[in-house]
C-alpha positions as CSV (number, residue, x, y, z in Angstrom):
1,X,0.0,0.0,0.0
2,X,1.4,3.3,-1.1
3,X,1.5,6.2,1.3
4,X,1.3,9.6,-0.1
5,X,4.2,11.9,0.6
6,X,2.9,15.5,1.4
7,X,5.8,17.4,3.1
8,X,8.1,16.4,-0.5
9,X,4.7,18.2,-2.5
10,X,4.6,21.3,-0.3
11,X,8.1,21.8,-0.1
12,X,8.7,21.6,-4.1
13,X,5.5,24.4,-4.3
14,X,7.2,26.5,-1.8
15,X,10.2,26.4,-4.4
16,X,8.3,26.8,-7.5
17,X,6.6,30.2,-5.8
18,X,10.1,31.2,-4.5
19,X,11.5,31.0,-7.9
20,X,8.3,32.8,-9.6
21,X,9.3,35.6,-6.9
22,X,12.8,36.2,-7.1
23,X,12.0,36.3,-11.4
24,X,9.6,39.0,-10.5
25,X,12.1,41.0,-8.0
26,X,14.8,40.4,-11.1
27,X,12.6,41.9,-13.6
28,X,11.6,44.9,-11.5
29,X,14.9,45.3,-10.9
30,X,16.1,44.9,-14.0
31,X,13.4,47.2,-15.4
32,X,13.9,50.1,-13.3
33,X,18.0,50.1,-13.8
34,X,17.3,50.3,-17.2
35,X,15.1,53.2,-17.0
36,X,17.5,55.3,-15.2
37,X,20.2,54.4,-17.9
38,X,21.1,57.6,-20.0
39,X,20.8,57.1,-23.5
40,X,23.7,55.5,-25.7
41,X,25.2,59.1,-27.2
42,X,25.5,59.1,-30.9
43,X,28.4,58.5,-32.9
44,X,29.5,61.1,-35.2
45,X,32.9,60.9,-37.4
46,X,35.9,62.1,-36.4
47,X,36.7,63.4,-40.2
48,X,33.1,65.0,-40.8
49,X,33.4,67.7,-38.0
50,X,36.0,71.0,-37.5
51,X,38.0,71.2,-34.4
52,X,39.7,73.9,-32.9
53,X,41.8,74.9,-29.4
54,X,41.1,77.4,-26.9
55,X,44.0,79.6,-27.1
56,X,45.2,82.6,-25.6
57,X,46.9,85.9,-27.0
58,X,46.9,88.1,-29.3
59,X,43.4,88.2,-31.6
60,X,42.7,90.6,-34.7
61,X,39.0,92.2,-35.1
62,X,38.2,91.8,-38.9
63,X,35.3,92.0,-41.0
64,X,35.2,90.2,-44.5
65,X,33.3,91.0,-47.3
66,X,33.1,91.0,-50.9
67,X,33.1,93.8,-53.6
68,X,34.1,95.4,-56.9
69,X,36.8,97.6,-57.6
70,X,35.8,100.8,-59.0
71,X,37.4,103.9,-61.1
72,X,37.6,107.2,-58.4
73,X,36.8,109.2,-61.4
74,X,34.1,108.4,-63.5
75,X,32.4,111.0,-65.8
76,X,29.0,110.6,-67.5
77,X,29.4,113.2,-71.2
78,X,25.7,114.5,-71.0
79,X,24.4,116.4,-74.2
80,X,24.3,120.2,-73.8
81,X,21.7,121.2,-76.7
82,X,19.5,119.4,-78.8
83,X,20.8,117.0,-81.4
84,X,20.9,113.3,-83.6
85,X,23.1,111.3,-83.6
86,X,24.8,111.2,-86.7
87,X,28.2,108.9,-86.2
88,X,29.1,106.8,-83.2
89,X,33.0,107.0,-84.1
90,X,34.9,104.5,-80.6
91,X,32.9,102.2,-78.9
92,X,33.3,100.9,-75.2
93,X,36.9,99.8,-74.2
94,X,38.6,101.9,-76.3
95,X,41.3,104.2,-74.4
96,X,40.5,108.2,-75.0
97,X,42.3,111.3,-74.4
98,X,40.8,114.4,-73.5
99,X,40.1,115.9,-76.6
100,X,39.2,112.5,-78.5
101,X,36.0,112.8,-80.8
102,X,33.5,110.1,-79.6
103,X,30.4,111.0,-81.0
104,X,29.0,113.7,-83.9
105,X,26.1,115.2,-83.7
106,X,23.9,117.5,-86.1
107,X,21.4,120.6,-84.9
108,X,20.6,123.0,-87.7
109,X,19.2,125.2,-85.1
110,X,22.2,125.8,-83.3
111,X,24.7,125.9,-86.6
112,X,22.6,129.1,-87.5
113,X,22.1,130.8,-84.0
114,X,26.3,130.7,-84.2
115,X,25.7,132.4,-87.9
116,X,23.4,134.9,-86.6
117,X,25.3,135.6,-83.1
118,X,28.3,136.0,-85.7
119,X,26.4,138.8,-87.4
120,X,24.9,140.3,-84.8
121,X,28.1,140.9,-83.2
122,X,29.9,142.6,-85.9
123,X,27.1,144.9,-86.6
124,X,27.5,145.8,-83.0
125,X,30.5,146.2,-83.7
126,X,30.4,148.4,-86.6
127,X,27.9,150.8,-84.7
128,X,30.4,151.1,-81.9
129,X,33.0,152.3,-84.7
130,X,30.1,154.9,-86.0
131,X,29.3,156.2,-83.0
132,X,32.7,157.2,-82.2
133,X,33.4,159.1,-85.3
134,X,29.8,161.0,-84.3
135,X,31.0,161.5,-80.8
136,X,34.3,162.8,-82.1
137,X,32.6,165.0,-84.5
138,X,30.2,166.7,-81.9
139,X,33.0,167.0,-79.8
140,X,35.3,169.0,-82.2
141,X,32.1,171.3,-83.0
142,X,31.8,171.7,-79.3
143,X,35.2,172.8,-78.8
144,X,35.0,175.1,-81.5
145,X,32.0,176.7,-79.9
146,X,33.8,177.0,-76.9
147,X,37.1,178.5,-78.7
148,X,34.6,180.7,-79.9
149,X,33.5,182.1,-76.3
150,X,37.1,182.4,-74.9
151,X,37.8,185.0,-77.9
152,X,34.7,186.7,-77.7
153,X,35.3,187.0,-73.8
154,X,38.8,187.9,-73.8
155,X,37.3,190.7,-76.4
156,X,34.7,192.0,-74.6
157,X,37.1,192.0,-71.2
158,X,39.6,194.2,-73.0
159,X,37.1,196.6,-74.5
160,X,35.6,196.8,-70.9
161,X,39.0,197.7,-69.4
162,X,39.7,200.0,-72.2
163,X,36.2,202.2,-72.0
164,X,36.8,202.2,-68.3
165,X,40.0,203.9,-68.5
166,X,39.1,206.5,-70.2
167,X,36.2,207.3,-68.6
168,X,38.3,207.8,-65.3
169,X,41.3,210.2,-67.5
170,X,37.9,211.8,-68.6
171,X,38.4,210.9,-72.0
172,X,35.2,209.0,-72.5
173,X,31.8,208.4,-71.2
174,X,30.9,206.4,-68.1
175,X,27.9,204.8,-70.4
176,X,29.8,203.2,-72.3
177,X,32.3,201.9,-69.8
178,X,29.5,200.6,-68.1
179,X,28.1,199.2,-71.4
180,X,31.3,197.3,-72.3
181,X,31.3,196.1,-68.8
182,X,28.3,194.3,-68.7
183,X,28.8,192.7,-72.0
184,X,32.6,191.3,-70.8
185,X,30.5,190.2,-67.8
186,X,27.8,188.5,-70.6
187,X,30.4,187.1,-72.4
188,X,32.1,185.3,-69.0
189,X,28.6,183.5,-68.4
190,X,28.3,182.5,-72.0
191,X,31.5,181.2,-71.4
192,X,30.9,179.3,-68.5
193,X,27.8,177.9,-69.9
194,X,29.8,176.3,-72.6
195,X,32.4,175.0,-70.8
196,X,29.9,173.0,-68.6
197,X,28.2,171.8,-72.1
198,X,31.8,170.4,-73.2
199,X,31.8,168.7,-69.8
200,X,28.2,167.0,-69.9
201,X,28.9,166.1,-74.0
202,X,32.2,164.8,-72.7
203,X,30.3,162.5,-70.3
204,X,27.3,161.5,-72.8
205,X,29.5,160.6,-75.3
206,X,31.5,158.3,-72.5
207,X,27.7,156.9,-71.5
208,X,27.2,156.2,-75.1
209,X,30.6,154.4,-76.4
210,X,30.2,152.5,-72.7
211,X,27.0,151.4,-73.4
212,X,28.0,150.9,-77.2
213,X,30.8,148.4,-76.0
214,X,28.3,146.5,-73.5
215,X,26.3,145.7,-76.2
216,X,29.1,144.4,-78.4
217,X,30.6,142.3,-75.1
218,X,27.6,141.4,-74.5
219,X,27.2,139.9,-78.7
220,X,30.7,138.5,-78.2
221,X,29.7,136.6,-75.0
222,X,26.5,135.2,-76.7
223,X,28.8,134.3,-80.1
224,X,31.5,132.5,-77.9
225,X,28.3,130.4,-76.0
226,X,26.8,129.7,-79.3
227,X,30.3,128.3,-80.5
228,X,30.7,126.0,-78.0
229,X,27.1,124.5,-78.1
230,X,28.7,124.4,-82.0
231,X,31.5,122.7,-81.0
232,X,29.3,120.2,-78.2
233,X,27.9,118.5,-81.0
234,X,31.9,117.0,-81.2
235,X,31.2,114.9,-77.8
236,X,34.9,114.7,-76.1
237,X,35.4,113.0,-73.0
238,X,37.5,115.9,-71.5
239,X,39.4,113.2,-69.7
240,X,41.9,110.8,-70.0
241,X,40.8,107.5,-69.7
242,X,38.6,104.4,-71.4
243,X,35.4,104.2,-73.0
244,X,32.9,102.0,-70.5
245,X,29.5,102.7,-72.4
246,X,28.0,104.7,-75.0
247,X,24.1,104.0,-74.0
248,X,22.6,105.9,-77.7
249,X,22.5,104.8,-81.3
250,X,22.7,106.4,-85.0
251,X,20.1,108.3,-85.6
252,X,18.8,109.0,-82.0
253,X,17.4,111.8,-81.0
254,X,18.7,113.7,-78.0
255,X,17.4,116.7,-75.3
256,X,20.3,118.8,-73.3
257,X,21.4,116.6,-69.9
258,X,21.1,113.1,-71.7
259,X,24.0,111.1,-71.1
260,X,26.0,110.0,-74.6
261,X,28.6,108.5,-73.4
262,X,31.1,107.1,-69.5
263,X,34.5,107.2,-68.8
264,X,36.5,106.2,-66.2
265,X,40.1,106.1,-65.1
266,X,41.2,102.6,-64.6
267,X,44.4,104.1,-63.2
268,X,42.9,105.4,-60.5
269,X,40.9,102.3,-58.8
270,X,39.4,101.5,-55.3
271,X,37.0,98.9,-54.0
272,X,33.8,99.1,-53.5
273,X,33.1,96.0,-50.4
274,X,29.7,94.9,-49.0
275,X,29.9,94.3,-45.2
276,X,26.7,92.5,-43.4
277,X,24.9,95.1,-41.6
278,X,25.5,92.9,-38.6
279,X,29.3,93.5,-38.6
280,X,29.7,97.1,-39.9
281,X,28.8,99.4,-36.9
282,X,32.4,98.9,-36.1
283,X,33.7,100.7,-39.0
284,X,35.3,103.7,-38.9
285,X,37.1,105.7,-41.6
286,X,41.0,105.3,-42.0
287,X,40.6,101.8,-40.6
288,X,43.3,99.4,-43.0
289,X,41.9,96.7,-45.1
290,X,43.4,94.3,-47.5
291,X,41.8,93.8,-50.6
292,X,42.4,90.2,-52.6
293,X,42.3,90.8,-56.3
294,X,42.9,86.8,-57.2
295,X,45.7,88.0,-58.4
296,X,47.6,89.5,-55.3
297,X,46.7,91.1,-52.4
298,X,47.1,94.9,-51.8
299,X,46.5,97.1,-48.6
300,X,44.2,100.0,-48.2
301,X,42.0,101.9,-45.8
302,X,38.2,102.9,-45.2
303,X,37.9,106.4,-47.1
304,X,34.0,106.1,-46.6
305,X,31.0,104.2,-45.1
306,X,27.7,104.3,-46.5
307,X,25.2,105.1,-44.2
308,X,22.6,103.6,-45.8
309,X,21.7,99.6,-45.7
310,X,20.8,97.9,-49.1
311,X,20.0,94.0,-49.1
312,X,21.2,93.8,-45.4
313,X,24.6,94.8,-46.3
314,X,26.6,98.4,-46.0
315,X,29.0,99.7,-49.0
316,X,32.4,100.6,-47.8
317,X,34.5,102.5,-50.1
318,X,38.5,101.5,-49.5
319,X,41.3,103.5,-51.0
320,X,44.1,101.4,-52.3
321,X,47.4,102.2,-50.8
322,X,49.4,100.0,-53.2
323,X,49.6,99.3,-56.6
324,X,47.7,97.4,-58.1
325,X,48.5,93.6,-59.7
326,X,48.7,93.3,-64.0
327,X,45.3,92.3,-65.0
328,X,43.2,94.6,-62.2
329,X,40.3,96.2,-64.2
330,X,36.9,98.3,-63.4
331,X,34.2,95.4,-62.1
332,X,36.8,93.2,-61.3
333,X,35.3,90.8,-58.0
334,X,37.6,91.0,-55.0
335,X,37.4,90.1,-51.7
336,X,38.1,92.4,-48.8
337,X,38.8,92.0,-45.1
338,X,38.9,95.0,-42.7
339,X,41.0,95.3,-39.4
340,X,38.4,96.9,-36.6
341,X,41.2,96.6,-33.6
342,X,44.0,94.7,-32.5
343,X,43.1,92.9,-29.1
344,X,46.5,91.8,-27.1
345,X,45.8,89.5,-24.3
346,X,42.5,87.8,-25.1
347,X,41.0,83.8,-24.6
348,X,39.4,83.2,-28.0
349,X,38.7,80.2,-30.4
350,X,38.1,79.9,-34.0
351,X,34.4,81.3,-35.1
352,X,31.6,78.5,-34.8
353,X,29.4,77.8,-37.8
354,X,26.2,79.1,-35.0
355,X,26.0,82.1,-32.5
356,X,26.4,85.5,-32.9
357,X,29.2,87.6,-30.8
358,X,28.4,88.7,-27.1
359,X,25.7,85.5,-26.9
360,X,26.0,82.5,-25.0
361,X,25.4,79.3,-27.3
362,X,26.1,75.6,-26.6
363,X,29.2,74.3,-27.8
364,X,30.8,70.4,-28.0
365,X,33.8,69.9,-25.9
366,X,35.8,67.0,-26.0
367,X,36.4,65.2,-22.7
368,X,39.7,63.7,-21.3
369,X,39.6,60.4,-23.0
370,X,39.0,62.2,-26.4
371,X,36.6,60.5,-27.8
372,X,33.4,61.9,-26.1
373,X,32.4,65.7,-26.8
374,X,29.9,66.9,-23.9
375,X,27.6,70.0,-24.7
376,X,29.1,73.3,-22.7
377,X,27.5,76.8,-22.6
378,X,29.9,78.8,-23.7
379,X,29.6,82.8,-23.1
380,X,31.1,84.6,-26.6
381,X,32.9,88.0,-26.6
382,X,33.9,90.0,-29.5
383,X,34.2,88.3,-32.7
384,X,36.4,88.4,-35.9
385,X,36.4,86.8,-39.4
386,X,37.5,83.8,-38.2
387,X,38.1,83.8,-34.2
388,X,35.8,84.8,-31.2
389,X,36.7,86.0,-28.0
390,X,35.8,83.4,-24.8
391,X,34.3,85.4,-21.8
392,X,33.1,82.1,-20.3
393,X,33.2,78.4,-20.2
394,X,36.2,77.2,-21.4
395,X,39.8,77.8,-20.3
396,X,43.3,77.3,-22.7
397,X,43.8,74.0,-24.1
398,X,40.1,72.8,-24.5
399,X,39.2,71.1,-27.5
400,X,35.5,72.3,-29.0
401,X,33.4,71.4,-32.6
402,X,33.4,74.3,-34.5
403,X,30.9,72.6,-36.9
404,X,27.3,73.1,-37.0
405,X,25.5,70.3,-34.4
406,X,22.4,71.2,-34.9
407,X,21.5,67.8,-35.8
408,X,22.5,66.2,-32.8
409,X,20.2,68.7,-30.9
410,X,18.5,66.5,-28.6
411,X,21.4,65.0,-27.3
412,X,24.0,66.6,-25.1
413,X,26.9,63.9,-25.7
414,X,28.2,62.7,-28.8
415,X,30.9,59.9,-29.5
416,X,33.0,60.9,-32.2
417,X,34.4,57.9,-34.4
């Protein structure tokens, strides 16, 4: 007869719920480590991302931007009178001296305005010779009247003084002393009177030839005015330098004030940069700049800052201290780079690809076994083309990503491969 052994089946149940509870604590325990785990950080290749050292010493302020260089002198040949165009004789990029023909033009009008300023004037001209032979003539008749009047005085002044002596010997009558000395006294008035007439004829006839001579100045300023507007419809440059456009064609027809014709020096060049508007309220005029051509590089300084902002960017005009490489030309692309101040003693890194100067951004910094880069805020100073100055957050001798991590966004660790 078989006898049931209950203490073996109890004992083996009290095992199997012993084991079903420490697999439960495992799990739970398991479960909740794993929770607290901090994600795996991404990995991110070594080759893909810039690196750069905190350093300290000496960093330059600079602000880059590209340009043009520009003639200093460039002069626009308006049209000073009406005209067509009859011949375009040198077309752009052709070198011209001062007095070079460029462009003939034909006005009728102002051929015979010359013609009749040319007339005009020696008719003028010809009355001014006319009036002083009159003048002349009046003037002799009026000193012939006044000859006159002396003799006829000095006559009557004699016969006065004659009749009076002989009225006081007794010798004659005192009527006619008195006679002959009222008309010597006559005759000294009549006198006077046409000396002053000489004097105001004298006068007229200088009003007259004066206002004679205005006239013909006046013709020869008008003829001279009409010859140049003659000689305008020869277009010259007036300078030395090379053709750039000529914005008209045969047979056009032209007012006063339109342009014909540009030319510039391309001796005389400078550059013409576009800063960001975010970077040029450090600019100030005499600052140096170096200005690449492609060809060379040459130095210069800020002669003038435009205070206006077009397409988020500010023209700044640089003077070229040196000359210039073979092959520089008008419109030729450079770029510039401009030296705001020289900072001595100053903790700074190369620029990152995010964050703006004076701004505290996040930036990667490699940890001691170099292969982990750990997110650091990073306070930023004053920056430069390529550096910016560390106010906080890093010291000498860090190693930071320069690169832009704004993919890895979400995580403030990254692995680099």
């Amino acid at each position: 007869m078989d006898i049931p052994r209950t203490q073996a089946i109890k004992a083996r149940r009290i095992k199997r719920v012993l084991y079903v509870l420490i697999g439960l604590i495992l799990v739970s325990v398991t479960t909740v480590g794993l929770s607290r785990l901090k994600p795996a950080a991404p990995s991110v290749e070594r080759s893909t991302v810039w690196l750069d050292t905190v350093k300290r010493g000496p960093m330059k302020r600079e602000v880059h931007g590209m340009g043009t260089l520009v003639p200093l002198e460039i002069r626009w040949i308006p049209a000073t009178t009406n005209g067509r165009i009859e011949k375009i004789i040198f077309r752009p990029g052709v070198s011209v001296t001062p007095n070079t023909v460029l462009i003939e033009l034909s006005n009728p009008e102002v051929q015979q305005a010359a013609l009749d300023a040319e007339w005009q004037l020696k008719a003028a001209q010809a009355e001014l010779e006319s009036l002083k032979v009159r003048l002349e003539s009046q003037l002799l008749d009026q000193k012939a009247i006044l000859a006159q009047a002396e003799s006829s005085q000095r006559q009557d002044q004699l016969n006065a003084e004659k009749f009076g002596a002989l009225a006081k010997e007794g010798l004659g009558s005192e009527l006619n002393a008195k006679l002959s000395q009222a008309q010597s006294e006559g005759s000294a008035i009549r006198l006077e009177m046409e000396k002053q007439r000489m004097a105001i004829s004298s006068e007229s006839s200088k009003a007259q030839l004066a206002a004679q001579q205005a006239k013909v100045e006046q013709l020869q300023e008008l003829l001279k005015l009409k010859r140049i507007q003659v000689e305008s419809l020869h277009v010259r440059p007036g300078m030395e330098g090379v053709l750039q456009q000529v914005p008209v064609e045969v047979g056009q027809q032209v007012s006063p004030g339109a342009n014909l014709a540009r030319v510039a020096d391309p001796k005389q060049l400078k550059a013409e940069i576009k800063i960001p508007e975010t970077q040029a309220k450090d600019i100030l005029n005499g600052q140096k700049a170096m200005i690449d051509t492609r060809n060379g590089v040459v130095s210069g300084h800020v002669i003038r800052i435009d205070p206006a902002v077009q397409n988020g960017t500010v023209t700044v005009d640089v003077a070229l201290d040196e000359p210039l490489p073979k092959g520089a030309r008008p419109d030729l692309s450079v770029d510039g780079v401009i030296e705001l101040e020289h900072l001595d003693d100053v903790l700074f890194v190369g620029r990152p690809a995010f964050g703006q100067e004076k701004n505290v951004v996040g930036i990667f910094k490699l940890l001691e076994d170099g292969k982990t880069a750990q997110r650091t805020q990073v306070k930023l100073g004053r920056s430069s083309v390529n550096t910016i100055e560390i106010i906080d957050g890093l010291k000498i001798g860090d190693q930071v990503i320069l690169s832009d991590m704004s993919a890895w966004d979400a995580y403030d660790r990254v692995r680099l491969n």
